[in-house]
Each structure stands twice: as C-alpha cells, then as structure tokens.
FIDO-927343 format. One record per residue: residue number from 1; residue in three letters; x, y, z of N, C-alpha, C in turn. Coordinates in Angstrom, 3 decimals, always signed. Atoms other than C-alpha are relative to their C-alpha. Example, Ala and Ser with C-alpha at 12.3 -4.5 7.8 and 13.67 -1.06 7.14 Angstrom:
BEGIN
num,residuo,n_c1,n_c2,n_c3,ca_c1,ca_c2,ca_c3,c_c1,c_c2,c_c3
1,ala,+0.890,-1.190,+0.000,+12.300,-4.500,+7.800,+0.900,+1.200,+0.000
2,ser,-0.820,-1.190,-0.060,+13.670,-1.060,+7.140,-0.770,+1.090,+0.730
end
This chain:
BEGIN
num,residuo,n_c1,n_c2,n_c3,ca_c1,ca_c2,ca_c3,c_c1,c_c2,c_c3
1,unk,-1.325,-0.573,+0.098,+83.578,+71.490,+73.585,+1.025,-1.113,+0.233
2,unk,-0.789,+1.058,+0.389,+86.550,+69.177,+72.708,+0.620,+0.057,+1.555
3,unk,-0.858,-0.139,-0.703,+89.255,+68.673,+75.730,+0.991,+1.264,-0.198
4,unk,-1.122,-1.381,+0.423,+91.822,+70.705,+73.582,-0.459,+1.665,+0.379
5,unk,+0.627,-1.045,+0.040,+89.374,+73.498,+73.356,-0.320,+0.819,+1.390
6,unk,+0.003,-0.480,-1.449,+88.903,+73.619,+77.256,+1.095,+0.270,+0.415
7,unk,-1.509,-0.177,-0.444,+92.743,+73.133,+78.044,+0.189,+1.317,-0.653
8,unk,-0.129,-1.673,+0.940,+92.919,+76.359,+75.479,-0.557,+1.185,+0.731
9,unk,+1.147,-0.511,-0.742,+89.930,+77.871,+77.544,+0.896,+0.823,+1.500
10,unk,-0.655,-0.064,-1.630,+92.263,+77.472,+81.089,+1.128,+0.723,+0.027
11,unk,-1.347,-0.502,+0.220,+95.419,+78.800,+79.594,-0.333,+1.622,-0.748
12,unk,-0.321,-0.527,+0.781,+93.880,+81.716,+77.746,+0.465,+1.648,+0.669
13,unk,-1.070,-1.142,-0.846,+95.525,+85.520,+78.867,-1.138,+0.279,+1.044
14,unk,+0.767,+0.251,-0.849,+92.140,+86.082,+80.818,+0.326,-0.782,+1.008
15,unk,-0.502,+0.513,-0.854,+92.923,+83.563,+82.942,+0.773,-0.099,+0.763
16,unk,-1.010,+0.255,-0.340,+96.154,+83.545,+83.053,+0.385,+1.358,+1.113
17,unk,+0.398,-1.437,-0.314,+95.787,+87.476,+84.525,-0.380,-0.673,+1.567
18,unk,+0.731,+0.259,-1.494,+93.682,+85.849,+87.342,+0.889,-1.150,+0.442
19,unk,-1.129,+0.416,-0.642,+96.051,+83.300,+88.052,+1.170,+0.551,+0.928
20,unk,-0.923,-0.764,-0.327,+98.675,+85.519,+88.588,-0.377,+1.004,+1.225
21,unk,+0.813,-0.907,-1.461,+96.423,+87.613,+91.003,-0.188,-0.951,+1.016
22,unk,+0.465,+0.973,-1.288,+95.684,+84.586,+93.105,+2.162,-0.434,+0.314
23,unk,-1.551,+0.594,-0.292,+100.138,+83.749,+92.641,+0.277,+1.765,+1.105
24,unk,-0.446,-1.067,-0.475,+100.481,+87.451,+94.131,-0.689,+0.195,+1.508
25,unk,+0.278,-0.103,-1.593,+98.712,+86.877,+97.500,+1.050,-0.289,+0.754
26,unk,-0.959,-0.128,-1.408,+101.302,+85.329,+99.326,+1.082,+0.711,-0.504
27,unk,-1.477,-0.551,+0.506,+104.216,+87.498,+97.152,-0.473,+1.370,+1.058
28,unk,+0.283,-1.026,-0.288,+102.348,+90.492,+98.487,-0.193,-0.314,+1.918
29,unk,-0.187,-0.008,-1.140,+101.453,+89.063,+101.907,+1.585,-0.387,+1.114
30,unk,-1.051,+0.325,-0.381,+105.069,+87.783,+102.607,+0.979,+1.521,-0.358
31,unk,-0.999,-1.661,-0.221,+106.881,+91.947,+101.840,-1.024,+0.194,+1.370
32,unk,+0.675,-0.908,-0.580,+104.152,+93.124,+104.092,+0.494,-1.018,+1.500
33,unk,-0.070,+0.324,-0.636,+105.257,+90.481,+106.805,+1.528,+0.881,+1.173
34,unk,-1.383,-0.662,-0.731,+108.564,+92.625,+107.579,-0.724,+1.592,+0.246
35,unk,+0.815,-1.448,+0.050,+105.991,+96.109,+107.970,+0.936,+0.978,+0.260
36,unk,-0.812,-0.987,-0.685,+109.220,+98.153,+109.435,+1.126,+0.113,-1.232
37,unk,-0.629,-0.304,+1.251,+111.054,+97.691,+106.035,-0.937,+0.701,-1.012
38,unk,+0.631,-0.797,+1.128,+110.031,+100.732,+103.883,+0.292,-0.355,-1.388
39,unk,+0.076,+0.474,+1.526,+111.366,+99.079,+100.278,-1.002,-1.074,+0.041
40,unk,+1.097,+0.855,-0.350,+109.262,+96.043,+101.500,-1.296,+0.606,-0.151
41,unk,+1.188,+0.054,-0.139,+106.529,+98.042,+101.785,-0.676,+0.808,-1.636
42,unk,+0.501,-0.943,+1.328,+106.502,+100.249,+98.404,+0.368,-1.713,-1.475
43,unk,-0.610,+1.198,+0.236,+107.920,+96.452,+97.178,-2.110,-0.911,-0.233
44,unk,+1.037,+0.515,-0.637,+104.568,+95.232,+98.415,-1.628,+0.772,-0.784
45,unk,+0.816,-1.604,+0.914,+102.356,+98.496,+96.657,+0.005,-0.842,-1.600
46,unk,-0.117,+0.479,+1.463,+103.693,+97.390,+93.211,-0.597,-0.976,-0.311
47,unk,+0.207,+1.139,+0.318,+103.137,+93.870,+93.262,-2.000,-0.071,+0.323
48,unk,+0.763,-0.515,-0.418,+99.686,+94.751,+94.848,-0.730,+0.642,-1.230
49,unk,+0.309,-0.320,+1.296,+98.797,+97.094,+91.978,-0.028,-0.588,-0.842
50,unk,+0.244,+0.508,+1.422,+99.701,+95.155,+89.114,-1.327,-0.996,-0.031
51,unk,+1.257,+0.768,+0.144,+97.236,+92.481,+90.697,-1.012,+0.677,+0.093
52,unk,+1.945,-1.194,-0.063,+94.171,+94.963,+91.304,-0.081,+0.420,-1.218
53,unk,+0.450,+0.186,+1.234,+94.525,+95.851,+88.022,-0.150,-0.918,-1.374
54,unk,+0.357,+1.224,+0.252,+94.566,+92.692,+86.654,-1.449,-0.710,+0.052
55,unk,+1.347,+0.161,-0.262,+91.047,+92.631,+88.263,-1.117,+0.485,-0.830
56,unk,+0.893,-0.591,+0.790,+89.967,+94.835,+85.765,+0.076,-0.741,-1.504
57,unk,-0.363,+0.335,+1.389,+91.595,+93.440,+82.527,-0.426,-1.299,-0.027
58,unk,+0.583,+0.935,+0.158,+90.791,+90.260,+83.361,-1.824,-0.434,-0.851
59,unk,+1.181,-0.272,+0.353,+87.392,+90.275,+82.928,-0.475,+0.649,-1.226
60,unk,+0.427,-0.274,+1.243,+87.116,+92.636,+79.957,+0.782,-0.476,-0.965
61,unk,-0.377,+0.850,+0.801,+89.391,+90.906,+77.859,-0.244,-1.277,-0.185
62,unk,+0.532,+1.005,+0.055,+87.638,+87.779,+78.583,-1.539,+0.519,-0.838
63,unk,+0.961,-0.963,+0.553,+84.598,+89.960,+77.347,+0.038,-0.338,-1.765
64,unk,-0.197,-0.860,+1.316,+85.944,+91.672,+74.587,+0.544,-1.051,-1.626
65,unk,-0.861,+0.915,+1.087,+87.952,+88.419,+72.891,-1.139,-1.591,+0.216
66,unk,+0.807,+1.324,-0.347,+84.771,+86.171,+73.939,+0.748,-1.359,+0.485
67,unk,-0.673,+1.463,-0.571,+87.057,+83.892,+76.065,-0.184,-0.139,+1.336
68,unk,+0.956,+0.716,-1.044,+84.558,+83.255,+79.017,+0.033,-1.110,+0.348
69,unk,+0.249,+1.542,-0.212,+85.154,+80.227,+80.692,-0.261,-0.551,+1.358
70,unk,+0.578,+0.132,-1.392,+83.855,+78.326,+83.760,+1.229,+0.469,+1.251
71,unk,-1.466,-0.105,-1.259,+87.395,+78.322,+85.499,+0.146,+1.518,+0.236
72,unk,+0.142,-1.728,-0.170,+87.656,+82.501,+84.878,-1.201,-0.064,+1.302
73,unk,+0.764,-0.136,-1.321,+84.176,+82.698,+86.572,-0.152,-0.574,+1.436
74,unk,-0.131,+0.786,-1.382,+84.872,+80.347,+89.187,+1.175,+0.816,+0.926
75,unk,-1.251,-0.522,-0.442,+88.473,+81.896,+89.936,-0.365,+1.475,+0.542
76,unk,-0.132,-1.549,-0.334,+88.128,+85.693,+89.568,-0.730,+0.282,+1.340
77,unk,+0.492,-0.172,-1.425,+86.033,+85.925,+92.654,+0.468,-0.124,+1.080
78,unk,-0.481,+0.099,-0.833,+87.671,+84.288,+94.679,+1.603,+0.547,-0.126
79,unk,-1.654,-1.238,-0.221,+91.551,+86.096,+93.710,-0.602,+0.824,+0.352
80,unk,-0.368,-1.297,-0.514,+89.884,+89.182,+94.561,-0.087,-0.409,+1.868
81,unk,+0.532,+0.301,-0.814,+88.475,+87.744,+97.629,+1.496,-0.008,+1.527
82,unk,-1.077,+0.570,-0.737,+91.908,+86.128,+98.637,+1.105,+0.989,+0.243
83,unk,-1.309,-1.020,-0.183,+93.941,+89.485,+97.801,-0.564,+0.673,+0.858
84,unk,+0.687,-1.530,-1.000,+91.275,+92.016,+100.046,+0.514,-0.720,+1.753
85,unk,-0.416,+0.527,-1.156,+91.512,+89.053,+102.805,+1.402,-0.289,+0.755
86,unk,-1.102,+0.531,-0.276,+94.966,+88.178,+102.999,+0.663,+1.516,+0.182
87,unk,-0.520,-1.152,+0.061,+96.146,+92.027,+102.518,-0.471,+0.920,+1.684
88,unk,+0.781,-0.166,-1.255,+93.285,+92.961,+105.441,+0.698,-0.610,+1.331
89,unk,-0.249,+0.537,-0.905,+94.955,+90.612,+107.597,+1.401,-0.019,+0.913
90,unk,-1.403,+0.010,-0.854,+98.390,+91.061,+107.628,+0.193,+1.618,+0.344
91,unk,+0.021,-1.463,-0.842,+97.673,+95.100,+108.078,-0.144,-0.036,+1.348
92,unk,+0.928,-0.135,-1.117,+95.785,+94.410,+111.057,+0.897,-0.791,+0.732
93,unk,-1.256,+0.392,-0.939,+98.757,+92.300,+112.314,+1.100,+0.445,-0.204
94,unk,-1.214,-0.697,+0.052,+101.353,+94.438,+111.554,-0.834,+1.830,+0.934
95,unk,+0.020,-0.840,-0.725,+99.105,+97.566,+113.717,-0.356,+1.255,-1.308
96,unk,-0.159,-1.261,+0.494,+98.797,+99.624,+110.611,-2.159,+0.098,+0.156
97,unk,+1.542,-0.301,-0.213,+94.612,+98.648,+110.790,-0.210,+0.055,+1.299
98,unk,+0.179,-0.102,-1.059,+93.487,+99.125,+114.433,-0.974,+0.848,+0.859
99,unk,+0.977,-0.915,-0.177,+91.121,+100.353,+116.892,-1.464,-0.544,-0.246
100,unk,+1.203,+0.192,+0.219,+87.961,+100.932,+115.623,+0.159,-0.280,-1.638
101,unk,+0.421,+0.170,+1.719,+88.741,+100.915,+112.144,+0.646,-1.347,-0.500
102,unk,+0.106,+1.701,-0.045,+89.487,+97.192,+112.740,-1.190,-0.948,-0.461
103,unk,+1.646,+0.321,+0.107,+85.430,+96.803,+112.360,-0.186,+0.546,-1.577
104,unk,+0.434,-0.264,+1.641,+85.651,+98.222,+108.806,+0.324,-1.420,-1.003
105,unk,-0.769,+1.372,+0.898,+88.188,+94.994,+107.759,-1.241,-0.860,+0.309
106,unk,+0.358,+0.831,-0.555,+85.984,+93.029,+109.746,-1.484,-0.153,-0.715
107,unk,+0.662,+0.283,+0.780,+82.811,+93.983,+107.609,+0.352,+0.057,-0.880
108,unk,-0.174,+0.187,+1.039,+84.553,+93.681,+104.598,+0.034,-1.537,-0.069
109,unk,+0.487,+1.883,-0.353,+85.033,+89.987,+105.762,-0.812,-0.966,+0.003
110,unk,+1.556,+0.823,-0.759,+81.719,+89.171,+106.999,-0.468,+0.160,-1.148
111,unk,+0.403,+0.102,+1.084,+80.169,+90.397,+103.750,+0.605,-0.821,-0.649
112,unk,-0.228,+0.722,+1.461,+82.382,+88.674,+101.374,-0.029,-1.307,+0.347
113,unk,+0.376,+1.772,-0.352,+81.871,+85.054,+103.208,-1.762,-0.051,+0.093
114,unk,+0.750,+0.320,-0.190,+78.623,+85.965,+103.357,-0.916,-0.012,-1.787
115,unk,+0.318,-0.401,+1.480,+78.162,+86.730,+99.305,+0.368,-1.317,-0.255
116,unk,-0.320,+1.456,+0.426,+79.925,+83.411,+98.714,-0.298,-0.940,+0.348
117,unk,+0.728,+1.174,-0.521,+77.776,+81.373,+100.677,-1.281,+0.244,-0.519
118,unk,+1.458,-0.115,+0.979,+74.896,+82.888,+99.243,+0.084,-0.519,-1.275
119,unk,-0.308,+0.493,+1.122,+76.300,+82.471,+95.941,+0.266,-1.782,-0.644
120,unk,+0.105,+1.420,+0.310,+77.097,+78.678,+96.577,-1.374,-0.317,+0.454
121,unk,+1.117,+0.685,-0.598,+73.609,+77.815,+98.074,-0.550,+0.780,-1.348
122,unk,+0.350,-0.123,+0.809,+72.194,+79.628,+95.159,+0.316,-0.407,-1.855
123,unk,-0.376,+0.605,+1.203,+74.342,+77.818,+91.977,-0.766,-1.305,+0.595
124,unk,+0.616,+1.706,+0.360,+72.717,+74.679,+93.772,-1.437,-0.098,-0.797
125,unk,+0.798,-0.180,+0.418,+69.462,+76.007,+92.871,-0.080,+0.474,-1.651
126,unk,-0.353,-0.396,+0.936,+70.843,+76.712,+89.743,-0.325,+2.164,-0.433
127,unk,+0.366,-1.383,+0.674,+70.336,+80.817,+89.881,+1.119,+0.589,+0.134
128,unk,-1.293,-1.502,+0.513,+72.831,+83.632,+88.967,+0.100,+0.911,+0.887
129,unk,-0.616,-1.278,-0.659,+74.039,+86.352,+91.430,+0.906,+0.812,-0.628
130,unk,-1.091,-0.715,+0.525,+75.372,+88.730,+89.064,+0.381,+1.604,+0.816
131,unk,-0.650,-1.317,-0.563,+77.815,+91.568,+90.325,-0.933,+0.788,-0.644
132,unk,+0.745,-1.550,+0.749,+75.997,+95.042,+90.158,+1.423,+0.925,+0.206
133,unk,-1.257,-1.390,+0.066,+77.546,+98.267,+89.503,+0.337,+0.881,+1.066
134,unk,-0.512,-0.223,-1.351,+77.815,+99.156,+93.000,+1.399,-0.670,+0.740
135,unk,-0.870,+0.883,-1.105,+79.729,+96.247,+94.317,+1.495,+0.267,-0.873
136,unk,-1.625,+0.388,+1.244,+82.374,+96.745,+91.112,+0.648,+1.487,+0.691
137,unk,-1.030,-1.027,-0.627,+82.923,+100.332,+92.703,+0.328,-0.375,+1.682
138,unk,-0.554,+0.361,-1.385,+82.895,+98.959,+96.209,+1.521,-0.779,+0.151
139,unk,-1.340,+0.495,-0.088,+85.885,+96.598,+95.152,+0.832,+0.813,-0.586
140,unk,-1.108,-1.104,+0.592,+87.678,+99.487,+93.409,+0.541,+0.623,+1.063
141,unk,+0.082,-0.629,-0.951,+87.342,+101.408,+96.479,+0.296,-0.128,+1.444
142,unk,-0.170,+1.116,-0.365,+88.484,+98.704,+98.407,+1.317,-0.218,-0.002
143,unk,-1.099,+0.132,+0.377,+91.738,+98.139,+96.792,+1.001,+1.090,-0.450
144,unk,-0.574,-1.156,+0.123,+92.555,+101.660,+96.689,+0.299,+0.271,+1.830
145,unk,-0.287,-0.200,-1.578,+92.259,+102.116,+100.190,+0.872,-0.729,+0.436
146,unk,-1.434,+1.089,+0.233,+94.739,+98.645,+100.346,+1.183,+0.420,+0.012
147,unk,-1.292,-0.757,+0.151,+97.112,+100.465,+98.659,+0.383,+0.907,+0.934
148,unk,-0.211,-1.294,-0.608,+97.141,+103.454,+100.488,+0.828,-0.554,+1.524
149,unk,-0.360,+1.055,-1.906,+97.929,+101.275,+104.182,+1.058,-0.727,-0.822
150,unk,-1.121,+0.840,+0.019,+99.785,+98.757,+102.041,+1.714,+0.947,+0.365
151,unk,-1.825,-1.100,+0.236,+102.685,+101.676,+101.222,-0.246,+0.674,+1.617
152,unk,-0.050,-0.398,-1.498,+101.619,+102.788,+105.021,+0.685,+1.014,+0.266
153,unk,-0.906,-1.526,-0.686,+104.338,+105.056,+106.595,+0.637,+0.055,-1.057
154,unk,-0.886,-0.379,+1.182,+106.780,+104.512,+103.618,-0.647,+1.278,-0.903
155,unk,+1.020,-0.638,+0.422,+103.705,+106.362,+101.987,+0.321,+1.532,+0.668
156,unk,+0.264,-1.245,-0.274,+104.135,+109.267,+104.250,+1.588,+0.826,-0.123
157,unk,-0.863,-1.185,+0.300,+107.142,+110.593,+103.150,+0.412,+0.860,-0.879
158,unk,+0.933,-0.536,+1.369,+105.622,+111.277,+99.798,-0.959,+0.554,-0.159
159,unk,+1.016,-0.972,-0.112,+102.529,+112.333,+100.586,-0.317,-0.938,+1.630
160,unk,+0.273,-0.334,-1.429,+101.900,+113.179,+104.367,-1.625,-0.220,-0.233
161,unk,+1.288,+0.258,-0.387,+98.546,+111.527,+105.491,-0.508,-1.398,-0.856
162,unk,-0.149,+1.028,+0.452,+99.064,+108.472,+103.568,-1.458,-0.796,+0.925
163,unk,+0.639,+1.211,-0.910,+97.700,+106.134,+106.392,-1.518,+0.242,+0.257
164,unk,+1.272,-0.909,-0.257,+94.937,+108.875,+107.400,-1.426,-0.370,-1.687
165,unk,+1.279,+0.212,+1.493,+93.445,+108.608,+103.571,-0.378,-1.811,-0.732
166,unk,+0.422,+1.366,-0.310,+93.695,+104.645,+103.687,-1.414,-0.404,+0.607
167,unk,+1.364,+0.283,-0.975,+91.444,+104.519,+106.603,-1.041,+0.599,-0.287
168,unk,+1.167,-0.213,+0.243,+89.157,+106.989,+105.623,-0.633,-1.038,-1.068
169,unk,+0.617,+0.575,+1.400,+88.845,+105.038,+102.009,-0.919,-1.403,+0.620
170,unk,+0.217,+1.723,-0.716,+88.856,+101.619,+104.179,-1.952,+0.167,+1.071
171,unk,+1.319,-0.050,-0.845,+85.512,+102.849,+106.204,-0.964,+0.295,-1.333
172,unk,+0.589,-0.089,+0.667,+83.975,+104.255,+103.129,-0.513,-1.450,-0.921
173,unk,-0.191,+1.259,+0.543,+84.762,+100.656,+101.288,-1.020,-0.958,+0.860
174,unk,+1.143,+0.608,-1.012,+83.214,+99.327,+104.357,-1.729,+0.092,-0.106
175,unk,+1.842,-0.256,-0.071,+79.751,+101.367,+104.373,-0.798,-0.425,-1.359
176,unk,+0.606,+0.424,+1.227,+79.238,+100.509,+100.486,-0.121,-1.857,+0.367
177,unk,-0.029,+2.102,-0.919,+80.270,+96.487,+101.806,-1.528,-0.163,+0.326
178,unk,+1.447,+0.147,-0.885,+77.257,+97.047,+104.178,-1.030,-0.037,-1.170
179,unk,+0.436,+0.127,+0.675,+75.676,+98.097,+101.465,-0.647,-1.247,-1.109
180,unk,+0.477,+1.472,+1.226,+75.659,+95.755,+98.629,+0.092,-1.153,+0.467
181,unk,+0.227,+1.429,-0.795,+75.809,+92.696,+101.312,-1.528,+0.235,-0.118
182,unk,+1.457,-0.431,-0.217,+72.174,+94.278,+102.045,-0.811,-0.624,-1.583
183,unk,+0.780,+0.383,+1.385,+71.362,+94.056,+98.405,+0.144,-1.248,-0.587
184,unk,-0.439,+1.696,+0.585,+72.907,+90.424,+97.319,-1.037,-0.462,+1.648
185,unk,+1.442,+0.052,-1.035,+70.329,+89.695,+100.670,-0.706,-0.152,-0.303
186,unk,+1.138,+0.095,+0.156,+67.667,+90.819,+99.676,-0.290,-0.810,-1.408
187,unk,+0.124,+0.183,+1.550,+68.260,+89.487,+95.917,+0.094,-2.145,+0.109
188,unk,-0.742,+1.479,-0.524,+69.380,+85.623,+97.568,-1.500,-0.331,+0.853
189,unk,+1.246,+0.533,-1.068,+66.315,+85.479,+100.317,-0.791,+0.314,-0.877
190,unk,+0.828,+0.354,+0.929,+64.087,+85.434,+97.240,+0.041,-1.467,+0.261
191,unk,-0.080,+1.454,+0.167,+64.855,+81.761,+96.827,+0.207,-0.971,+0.811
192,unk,+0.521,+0.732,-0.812,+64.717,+80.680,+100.144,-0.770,-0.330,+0.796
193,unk,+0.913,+0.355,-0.672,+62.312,+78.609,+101.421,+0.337,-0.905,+1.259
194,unk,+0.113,+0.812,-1.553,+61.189,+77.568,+104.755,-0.586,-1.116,+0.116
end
C-alpha cells in the first residue's frame, strides 16, 4: 500500500468518527466538572451521545465501505475505553457514583485494563482477541447507563428516577463486565505458557 493510500486510510470518515470520540473525552469530561450546573449536565448528555454512537457507525461503515485500517483497529478500542473511563471517573468525583455502586465502576475498570493487557501480550504472539457478541452488548449497556448519571439530577426533572435507572444499568453493565472479562480469560490463558 502506497503512502498516499495509507494517509487516505487515516483520514477516511471511519476514522475520522473515532477521532472525534477520543476529541469528546475531555469536551464531555470538562461540562461534567461543574456537576451542580444542570445545562452543563444535559450539555454533557449530548456531546456524550453523539460519541457512543459514533461507536457504532464507526465500525460498520468501516465494514460496509471496506475501509479497515490498522489505525481504526488500534484507536476504536481504546476511544471507547477512554470515554467509559474518563466519564466513570468524574461521576464518582462529582458523588453522583458512590457507595457500593462505586465497585461496579471499579469492575468496569479492572476488566477493561485487564482485556488490554491481554490483548497486548497476545498481538506479541501474534493472535486475535476478537470482540464477541456479548461484550458489544456489555458496551451498549455501559454507555446507556453513562448517560443516564451523566444527565444525573438535571435528568430527574424529566423523568423522576433518572439516577436510580443509571445505577441499576451501571451494576448490570458491571455483572456482564465480570462476565466477558471471564471469557477473554479463559480465551487468552490458552496461550500462556509456564
């Protein structure tokens, strides 16, 4: 593949999609830093949304228009990675995550550093960890629950229990986490030897 053809590759809307999801972490973590401003926080929702679904288009329009390229697969993982973590973090310091359901963020964490260390110790060996169809609803499920906390109280003056249906989503998001960490596990300790 020529230079041109790669520079073409890096720029093409695929990409550019996941770019824009990795430019919307700190847009989204910097509204959510004022948590007591309600336009901030429905401010924060939007920008939020457009990138989660970005998560989806990305990918199948890289698909669908065969414009697959190493930088996409290298990237998209880690924007979602950087929007669940960075979104997770400033909830949980602004009080809207807390408690016990502090331990749900906290395995959403632990799994996804622990998928990406599997995943790099396994490209050295040259093998593939492809997403299953579990983990694609675990991150749906994931970034719905996000939302729900991101818009927080602003949330509840639209629909009452806002925060309440966050957290439940955010534990459910969690137990699938547990989940498909379990299974990228068992699918990774194939290939290592003692």
């Amino acid at each position: 593949m020529t230079s041109i053809q790669t520079a073409g590759r890096r720029w093409s809307l695929p990409n550019i999609l996941t770019y824009g999801r990795v430019a919307a972490v700190p847009v989204v973590a910097g509204l959510l830093f004022w948590p007591e401003e309600f336009w901030f926080r429905w401010a924060a929702l939007g920008v939020f949304s457009i990138a989660a679904i970005t998560d989806f288009f990305d990918g199948y329009l890289a698909r669908m228009w065969s414009q697959q390229s190493m930088m996409g697969r290298m990237l998209d993982p880690i924007a979602d990675k950087l929007l669940v973590a960075a979104c997770l973090l400033m909830l949980v310091a602004d009080g809207q995550i807390r408690g016990l359901s502090m331990w749900a963020a906290i395995i959403i964490l632990c799994r996804e550093m622990l998928v990406s260390g599997m995943r790099e110790f396994l490209a050295e060996l040259r093998v593939g960890l492809p997403v299953s169809a579990v983990a694609k609803w675990k991150t749906t499920l994931q970034l719905v629950a996000l939302g729900f906390l991101i818009v927080g109280p602003a949330g509840e003056t639209v629909l009452p229990g806002t925060v309440t249906i966050g957290l439940t989503l955010l534990w459910c998001a969690a137990l699938l986490t547990l989940y498909t960490g379990w299974d990228y596990m068992k699918a990774g300790l194939k290939y290592v030897e003692d």
